[in-house]
N, C-alpha and C positions, 0 to 999 in steps of 0.2 A: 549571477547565472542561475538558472531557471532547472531543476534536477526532478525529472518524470518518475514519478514511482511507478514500477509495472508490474502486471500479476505473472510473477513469473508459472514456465513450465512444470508443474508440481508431479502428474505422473504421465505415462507416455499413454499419447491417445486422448489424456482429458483436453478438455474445450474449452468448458466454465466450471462457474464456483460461485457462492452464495457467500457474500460481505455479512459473517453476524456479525462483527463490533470492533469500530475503531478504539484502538488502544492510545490513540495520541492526539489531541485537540489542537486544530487552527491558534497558532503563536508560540506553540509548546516547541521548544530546543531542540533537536533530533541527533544523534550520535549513529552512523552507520554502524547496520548492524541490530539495530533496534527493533522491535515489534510496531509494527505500525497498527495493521488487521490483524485478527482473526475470522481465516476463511472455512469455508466446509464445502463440501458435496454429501450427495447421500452413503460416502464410503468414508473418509477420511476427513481430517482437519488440518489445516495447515497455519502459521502464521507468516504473514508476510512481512517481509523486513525494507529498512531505507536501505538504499544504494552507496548513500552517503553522507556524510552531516551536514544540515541544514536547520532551518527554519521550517514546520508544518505552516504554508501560508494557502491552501487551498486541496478541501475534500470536491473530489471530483463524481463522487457514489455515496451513496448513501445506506445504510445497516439494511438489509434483508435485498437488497439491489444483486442481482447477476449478475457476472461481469463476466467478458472472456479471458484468455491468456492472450496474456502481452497488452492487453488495453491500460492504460494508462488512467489508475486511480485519485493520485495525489498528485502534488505539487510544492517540491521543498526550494526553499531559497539559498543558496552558498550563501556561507555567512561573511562572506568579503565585502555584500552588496548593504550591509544591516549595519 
């Protein structure tokens, strides 16, 4: 099964956010809960986390890329399918 990582809602009214730097590489293990991003705006930083445990099997963005809330950055694999 196929698990969408999303930029969640960080503060109310924001839109986007600026991907500085994945913290987890394509094949690396993932534990929900995990740091995947590290995001910014020109106010705050945030890190964003997996949903769930999986496999990192596909970066959907790339480091300095803007993304919106709720867009759908990565792609982890349940580990039932591995």
């Amino acid at each position: 099964m196929k698990i969408e990582v999303r930029v969640p809602l960080f503060a109310e009214g924001a839109t986007k956010i600026k991907i500085r730097q994945w913290l987890a590489e394509v094949g690396d293990q993932i534990k929900a809960g995990d740091n995947l991003v590290e995001a910014m705006t020109d106010k705050i930083s945030i890190n964003i986390e997996a949903p769930k445990s999986g496999i990192l099997i596909e970066k959907l963005v790339e480091e300095d890329d803007t993304v919106l809330v709720d867009q759908v950055i990565a792609i982890l694999s349940d580990e039932k399918e591995n």
